[in-house]
GUROKE-875444 format. One line per 10 residues: number of its first residue (from 1); for each residue x, y, z of N, C-alpha, C. Coordinates in pm, whole numbers. Layout:
NUM) X/Y/Z/X/Y/Z/X/Y/Z; ...
This chain:
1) 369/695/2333/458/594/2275/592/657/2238; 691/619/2252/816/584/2241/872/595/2100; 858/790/2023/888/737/1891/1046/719/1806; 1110/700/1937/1265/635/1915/1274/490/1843; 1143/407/1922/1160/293/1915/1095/225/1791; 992/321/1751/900/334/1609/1007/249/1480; 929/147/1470/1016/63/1357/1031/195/1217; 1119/156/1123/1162/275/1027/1061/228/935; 1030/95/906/952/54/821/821/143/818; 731/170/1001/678/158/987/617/324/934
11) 687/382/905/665/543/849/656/504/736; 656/417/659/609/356/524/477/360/505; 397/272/603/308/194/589/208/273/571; 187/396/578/49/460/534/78/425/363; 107/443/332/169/449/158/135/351/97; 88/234/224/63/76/157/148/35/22; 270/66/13/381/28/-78/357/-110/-184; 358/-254/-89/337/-376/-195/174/-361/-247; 102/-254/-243/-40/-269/-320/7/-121/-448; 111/-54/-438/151/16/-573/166/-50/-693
21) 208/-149/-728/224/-240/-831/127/-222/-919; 19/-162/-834/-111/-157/-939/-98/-19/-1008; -33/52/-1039/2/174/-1063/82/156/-1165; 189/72/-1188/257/57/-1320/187/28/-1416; 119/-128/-1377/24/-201/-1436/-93/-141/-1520; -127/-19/-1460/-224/82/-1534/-153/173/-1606; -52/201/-1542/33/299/-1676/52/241/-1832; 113/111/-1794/176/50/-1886/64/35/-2030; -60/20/-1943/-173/13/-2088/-187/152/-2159; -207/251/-2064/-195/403/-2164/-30/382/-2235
31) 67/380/-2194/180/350/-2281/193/266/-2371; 114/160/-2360/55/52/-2503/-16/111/-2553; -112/228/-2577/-172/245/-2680/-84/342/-2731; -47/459/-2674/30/565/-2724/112/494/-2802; 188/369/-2801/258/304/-2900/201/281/-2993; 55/188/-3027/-14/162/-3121/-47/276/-3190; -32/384/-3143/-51/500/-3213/46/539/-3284; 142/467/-3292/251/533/-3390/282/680/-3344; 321/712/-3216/354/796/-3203/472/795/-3097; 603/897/-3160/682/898/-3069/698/924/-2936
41) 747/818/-2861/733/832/-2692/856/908/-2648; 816/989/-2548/915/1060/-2495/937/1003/-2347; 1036/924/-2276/1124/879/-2235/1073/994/-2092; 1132/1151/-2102/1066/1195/-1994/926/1231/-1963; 825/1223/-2064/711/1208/-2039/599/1124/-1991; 682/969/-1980/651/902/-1981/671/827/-1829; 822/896/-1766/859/892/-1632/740/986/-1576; 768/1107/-1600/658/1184/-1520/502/1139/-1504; 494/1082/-1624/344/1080/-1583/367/894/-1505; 423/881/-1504/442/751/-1387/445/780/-1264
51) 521/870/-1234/583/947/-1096/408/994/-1032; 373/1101/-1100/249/1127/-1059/140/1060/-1049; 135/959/-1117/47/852/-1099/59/773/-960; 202/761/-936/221/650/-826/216/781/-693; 237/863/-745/188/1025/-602/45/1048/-574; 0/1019/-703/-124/999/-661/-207/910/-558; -146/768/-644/-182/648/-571/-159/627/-405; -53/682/-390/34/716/-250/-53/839/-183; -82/917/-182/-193/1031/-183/-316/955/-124; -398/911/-201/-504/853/-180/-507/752/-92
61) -420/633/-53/-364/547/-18/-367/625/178; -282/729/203/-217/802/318/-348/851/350; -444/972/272/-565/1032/343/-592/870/389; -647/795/306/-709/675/383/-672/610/552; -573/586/509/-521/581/612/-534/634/779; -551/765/740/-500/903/832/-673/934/881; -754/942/752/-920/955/815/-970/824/864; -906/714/819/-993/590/893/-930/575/1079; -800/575/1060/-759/636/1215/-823/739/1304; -831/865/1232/-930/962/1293/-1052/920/1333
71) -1113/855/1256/-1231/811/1255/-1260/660/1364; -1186/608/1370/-1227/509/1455/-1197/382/1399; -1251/370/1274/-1291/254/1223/-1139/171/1213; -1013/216/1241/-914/122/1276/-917/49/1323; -972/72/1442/-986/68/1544/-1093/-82/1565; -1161/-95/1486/-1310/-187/1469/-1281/-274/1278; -1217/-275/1262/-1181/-341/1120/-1084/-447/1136; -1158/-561/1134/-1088/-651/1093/-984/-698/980; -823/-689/983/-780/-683/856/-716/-787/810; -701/-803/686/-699/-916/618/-573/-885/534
81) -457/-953/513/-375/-915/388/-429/-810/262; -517/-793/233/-561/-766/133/-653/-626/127; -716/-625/267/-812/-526/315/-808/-471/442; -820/-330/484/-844/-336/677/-761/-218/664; -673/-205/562/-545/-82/566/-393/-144/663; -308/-78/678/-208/-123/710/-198/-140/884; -261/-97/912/-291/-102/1060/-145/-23/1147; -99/40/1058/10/112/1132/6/214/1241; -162/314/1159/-159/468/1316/-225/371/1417; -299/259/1479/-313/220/1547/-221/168/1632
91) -121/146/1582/-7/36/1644/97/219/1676; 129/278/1575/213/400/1618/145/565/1538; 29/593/1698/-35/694/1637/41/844/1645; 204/807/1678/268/903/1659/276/979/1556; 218/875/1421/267/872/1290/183/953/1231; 35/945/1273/-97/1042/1215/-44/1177/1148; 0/1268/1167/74/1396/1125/131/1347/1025; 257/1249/1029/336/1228/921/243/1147/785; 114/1088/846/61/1017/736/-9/1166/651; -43/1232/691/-147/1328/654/-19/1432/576
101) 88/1430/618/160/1521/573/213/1444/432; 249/1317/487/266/1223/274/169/1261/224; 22/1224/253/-66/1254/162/-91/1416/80; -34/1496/162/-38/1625/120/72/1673/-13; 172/1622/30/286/1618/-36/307/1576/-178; 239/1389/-119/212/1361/-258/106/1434/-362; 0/1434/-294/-94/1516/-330/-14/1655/-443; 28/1702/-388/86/1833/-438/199/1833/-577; 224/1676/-572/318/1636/-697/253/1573/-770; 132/1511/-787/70/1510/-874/13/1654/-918
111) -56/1709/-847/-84/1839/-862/17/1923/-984; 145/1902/-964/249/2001/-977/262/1879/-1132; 311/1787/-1113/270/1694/-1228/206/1724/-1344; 97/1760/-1338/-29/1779/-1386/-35/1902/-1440; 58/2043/-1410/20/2111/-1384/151/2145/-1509; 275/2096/-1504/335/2055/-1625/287/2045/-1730; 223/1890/-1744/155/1855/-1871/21/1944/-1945; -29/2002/-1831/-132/2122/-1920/-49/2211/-1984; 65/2236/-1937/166/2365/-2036/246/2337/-2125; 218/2168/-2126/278/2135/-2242/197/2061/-2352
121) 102/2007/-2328/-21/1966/-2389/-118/2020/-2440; -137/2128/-2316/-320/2217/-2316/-413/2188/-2249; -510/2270/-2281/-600/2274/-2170/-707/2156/-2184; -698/2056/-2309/-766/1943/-2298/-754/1838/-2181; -663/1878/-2110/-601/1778/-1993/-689/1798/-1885; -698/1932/-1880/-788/1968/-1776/-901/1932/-1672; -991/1891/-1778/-1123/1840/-1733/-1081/1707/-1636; -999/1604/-1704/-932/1444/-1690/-892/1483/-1555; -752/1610/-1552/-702/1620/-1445/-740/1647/-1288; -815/1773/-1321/-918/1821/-1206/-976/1692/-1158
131) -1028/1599/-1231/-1157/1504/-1188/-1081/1389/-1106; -927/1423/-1137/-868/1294/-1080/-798/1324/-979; -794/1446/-932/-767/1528/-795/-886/1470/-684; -996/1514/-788/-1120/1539/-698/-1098/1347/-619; -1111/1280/-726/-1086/1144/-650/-1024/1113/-560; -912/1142/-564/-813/1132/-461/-799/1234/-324; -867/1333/-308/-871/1403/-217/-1047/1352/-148; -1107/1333/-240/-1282/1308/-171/-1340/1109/-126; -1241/1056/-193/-1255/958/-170/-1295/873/-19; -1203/904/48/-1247/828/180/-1343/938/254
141) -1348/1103/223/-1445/1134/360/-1568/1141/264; -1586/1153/121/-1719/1172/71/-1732/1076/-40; -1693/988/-95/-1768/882/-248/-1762/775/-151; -1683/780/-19/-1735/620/25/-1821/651/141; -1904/756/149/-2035/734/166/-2169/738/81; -2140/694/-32/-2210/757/-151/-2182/620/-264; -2299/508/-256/-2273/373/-302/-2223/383/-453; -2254/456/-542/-2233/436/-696/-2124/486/-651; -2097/616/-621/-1945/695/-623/-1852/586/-607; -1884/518/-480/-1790/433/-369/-1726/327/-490
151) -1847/281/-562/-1810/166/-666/-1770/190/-791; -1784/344/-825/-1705/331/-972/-1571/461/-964; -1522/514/-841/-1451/614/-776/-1293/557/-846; -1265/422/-805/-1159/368/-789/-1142/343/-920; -1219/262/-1016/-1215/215/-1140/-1168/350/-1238; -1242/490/-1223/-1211/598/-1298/-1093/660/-1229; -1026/642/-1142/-909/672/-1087/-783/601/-1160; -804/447/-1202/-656/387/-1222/-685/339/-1401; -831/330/-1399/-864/343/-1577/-875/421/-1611; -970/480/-1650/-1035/639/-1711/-918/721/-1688
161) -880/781/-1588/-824/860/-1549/-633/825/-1568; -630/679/-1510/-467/712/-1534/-438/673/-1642; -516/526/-1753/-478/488/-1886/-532/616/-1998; -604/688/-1961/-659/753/-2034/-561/873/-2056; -496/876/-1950/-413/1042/-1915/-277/1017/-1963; -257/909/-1927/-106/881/-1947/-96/897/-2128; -171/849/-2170/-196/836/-2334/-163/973/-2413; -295/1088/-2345/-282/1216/-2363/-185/1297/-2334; -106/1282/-2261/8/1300/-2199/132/1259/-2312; 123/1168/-2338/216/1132/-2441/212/1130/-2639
171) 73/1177/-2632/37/1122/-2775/-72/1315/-2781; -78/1383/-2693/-138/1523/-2730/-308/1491/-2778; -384/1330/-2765/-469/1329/-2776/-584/1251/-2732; -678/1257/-2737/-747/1128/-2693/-801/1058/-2785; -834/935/-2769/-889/826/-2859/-965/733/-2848; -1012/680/-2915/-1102/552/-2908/-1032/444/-2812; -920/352/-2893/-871/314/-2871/-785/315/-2682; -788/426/-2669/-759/467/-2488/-836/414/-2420; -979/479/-2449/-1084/468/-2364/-1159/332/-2412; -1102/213/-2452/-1152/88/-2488/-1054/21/-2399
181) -935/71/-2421/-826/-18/-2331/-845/-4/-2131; -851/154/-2147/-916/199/-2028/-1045/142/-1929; -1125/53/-2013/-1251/-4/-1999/-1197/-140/-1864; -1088/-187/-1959/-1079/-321/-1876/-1030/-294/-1696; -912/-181/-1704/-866/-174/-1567/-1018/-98/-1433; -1086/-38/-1579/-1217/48/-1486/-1295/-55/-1434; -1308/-208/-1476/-1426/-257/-1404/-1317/-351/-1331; -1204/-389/-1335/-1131/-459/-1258/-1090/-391/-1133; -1082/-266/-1124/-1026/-179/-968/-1159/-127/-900; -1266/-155/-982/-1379/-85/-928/-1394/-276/-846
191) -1380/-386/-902/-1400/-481/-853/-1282/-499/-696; -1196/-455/-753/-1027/-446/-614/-1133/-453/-506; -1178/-312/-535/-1175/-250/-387/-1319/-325/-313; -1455/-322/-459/-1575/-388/-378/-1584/-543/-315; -1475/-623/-358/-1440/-776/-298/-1397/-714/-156; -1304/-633/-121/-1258/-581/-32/-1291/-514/68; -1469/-513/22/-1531/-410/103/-1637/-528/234; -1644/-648/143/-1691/-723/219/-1691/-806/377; -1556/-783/418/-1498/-822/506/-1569/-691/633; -1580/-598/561/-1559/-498/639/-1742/-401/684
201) -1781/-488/644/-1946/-438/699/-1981/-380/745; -1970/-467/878/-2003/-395/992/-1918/-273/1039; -1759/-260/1066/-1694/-202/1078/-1718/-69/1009; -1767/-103/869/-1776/16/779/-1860/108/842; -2026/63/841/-2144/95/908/-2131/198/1041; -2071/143/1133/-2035/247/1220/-1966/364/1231; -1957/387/1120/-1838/550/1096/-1925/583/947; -2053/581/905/-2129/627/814/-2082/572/687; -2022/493/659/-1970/463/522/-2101/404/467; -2131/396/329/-2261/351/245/-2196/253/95
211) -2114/188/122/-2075/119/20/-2170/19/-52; -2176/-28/-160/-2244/-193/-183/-2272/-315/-112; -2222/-345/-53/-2247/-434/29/-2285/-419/137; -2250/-300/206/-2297/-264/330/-2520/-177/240; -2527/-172/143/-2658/-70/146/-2753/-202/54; -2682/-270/-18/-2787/-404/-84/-2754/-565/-27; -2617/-546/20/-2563/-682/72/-2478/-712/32; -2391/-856/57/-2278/-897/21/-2345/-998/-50; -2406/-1062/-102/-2515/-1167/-211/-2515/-1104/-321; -2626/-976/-309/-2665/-904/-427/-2486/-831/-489
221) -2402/-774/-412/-2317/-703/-429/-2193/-842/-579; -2168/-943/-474/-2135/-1066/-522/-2147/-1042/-649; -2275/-1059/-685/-2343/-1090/-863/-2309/-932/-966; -2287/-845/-891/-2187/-685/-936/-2027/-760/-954; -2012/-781/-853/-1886/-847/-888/-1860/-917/-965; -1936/-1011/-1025/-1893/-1116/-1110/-1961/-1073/-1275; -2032/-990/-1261/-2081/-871/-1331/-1946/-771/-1432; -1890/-752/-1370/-1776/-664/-1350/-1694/-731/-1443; -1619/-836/-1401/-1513/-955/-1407/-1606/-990/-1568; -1666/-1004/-1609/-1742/-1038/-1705/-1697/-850/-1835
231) -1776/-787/-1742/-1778/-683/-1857/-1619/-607/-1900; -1532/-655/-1791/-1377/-625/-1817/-1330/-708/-1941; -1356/-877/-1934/-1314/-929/-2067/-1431/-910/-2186; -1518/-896/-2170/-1571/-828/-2299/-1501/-696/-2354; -1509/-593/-2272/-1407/-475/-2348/-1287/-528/-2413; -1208/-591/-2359/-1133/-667/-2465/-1178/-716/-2597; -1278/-831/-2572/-1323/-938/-2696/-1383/-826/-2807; -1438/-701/-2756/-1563/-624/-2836/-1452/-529/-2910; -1318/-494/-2840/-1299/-367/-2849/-1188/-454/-3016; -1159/-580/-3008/-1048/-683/-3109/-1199/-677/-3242
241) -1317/-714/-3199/-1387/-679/-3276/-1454/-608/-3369; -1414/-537/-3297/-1440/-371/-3344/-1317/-307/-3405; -1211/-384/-3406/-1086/-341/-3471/-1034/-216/-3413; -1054/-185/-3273/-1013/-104/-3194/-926/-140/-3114; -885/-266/-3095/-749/-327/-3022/-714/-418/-3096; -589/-444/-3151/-509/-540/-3201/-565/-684/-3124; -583/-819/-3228/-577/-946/-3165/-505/-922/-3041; -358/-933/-3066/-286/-943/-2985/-327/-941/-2843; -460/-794/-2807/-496/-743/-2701/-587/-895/-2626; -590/-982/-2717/-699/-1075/-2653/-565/-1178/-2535
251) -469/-1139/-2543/-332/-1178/-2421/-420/-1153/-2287; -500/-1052/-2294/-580/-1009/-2192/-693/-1117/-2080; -733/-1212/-2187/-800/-1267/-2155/-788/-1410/-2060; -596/-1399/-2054/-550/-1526/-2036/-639/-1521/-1863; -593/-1411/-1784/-677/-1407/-1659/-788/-1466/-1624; -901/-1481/-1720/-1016/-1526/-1677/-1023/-1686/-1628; -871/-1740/-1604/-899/-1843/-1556/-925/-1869/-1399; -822/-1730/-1379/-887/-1678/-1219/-966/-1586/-1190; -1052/-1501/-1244/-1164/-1502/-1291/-1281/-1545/-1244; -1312/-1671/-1282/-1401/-1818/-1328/-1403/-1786/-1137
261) -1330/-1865/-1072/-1286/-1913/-944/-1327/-1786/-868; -1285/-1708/-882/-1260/-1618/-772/-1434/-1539/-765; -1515/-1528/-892/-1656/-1457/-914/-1717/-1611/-873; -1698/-1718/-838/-1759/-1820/-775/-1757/-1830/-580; -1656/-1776/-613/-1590/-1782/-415/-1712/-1708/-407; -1721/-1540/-450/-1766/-1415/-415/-1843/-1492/-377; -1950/-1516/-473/-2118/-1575/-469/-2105/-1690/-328; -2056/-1745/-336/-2086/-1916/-280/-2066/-1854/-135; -1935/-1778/-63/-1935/-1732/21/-1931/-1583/102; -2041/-1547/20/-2046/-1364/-15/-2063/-1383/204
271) -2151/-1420/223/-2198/-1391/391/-2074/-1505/519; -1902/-1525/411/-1845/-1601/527/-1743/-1499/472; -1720/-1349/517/-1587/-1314/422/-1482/-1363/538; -1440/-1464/605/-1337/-1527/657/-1304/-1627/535; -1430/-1675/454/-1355/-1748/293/-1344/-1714/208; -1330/-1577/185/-1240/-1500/112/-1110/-1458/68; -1082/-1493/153/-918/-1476/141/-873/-1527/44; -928/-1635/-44/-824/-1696/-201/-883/-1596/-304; -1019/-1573/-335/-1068/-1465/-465/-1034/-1342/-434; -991/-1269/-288/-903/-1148/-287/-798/-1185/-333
281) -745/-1271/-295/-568/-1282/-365/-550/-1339/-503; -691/-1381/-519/-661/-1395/-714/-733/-1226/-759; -787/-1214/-733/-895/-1068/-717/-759/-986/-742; -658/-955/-691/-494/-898/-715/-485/-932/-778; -418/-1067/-804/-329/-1086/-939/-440/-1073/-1085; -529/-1055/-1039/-615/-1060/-1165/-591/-893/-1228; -634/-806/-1139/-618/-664/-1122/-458/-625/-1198; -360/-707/-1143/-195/-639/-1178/-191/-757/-1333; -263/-847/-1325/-183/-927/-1430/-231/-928/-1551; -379/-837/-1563/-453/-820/-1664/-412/-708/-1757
291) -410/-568/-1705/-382/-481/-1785/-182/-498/-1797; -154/-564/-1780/19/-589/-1827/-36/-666/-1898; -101/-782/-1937/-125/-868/-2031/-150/-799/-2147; -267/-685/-2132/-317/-634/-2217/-219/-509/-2291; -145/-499/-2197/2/-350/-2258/92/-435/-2331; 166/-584/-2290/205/-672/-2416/97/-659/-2561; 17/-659/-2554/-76/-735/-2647/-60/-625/-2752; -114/-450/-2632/-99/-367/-2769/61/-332/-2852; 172/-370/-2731/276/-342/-2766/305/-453/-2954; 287/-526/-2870/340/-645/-2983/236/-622/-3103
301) 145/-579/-3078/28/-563/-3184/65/-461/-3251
């Protein structure tokens, strides 16, 4: 192929760019609590650990990319706005090198990121940090053959790991309060990706992947899902209860009106994922519009 003619866009597209959004959205709640903490925010600490977050995200995002091309399964995946990957090294597999080389790159600035904040923090970062490498580098060739990994990989990547870090990062500690706020984005991204996995079954199956739906079904998987979507607004309701999140944090809950709808689609048409396509795209806005709901809530709180 012709890589004169290679659209400019399309050296983007490993990076899957309009699905980053979800990367602020998780910052923004570790930066809502570090506020509730009464503690002064630092302006460049607060960029950096954004930067590396979204290097990360971009990281993880590119290997994907770059091993599902290698692998075939591009090739055999039906994609959907929402799921399938960007379908770019298929269309210009000139690009394979350059995808693998973002991912490295980015890779290496979170790394370098990270590697900052332990010398300015300590070595409490450590454990958080390492574990959120490991995610992002093992993800597509080893936790998504590996069903629990596969399903709670993603959730401790953009909760646990980025609301939790960003906090420590800015506030020198960890808290209750983190890892309560942290709760909601962990069962909402662990949900992203398993709605997302449904489409993709069969496709998956043939290149060894062992996800949920592909090892109990898309029925049984469904009722995880709506499972999920359930135990995300409880961490909210429990955590206002517990006087571990400001009222305010219950802003959180406005989502569950798509929610309701979208953990009904799952079920009703877990075995047509061609009628999927509306609870993935509330399945998003639920994902980006929840933990910003919930970073107002602690802000104002």
């Amino acid at each position: 192929m012709d890589t004169e003619k290679t659209p400019a866009g399309s050296f983007l597209g490993p990076m899957r760019l309009p699905f980053l959004i979800l990367t602020p959205a998780c910052v923004l709640v570790g930066l809502g609590t570090a506020i509730i903490s009464d503690t002064s925010i630092s302006v460049l600490s607060f960029a950096l650990a954004l930067v590396g977050a979204s290097a990360a995200h971009i990281s993880v995002n590119a290997f994907n990319e770059y091993f599902d091309y290698k692998s075939g399964l591009d090739f055999k995946t039906q994609r959907t706005p929402f799921s399938g990957g960007s379908g770019t090294l298929p269309q210009h597999p000139e690009l394979a090198g350059g995808a693998l080389a973002t991912a490295i790159v980015t890779f290496v600035i979170t790394a370098g990121i990270g590697g900052y904040f332990l010398w300015l923090r300590g070595l409490a970062l450590l454990p958080l940090g390492l574990a959120g490498l490991i995610v992002v580098l093992a993800y597509t060739s080893w936790f998504a053959r590996n069903p629990l990994l596969c399903l709670v990989a993603p959730g401790l990547g953009f909760g646990t790991f980025m609301v939790m870090g960003t906090h420590f990062v800015l506030t020198g500690e960890y808290t209750w309060l983190s890892f309560v706020a942290s709760l909601v984005p962990f069962f909402l991204v662990n949900n992203l990706l398993l709605l997302n996995q449904f489409p993709d079954v069969d496709a998956d199956r043939t290149v060894g992947r062992r996800h949920l739906p592909l090892v109990i079904g898309r029925r049984p998987s469904s009722l995880i899902y709506g499972a999920f979507n359930l135990l995300a607004y409880l961490s909210i309701v429990v955590g206002v209860l517990l006087d571990i999140l400001p009222s305010t944090g219950l802003l959180g809950l406005a989502t569950v009106a798509l929610a309701i709808p979208a953990s009904v689609a799952a079920y009703r048409h877990a075995d047509q994922p061609d009628q999927l396509l509306g609870a993935q795209g509330q399945n998003v806005v639920i994902n980006i519009m929840t933990p910003v709901l919930l970073a107002i809530g602690l802000v104002i709180g």
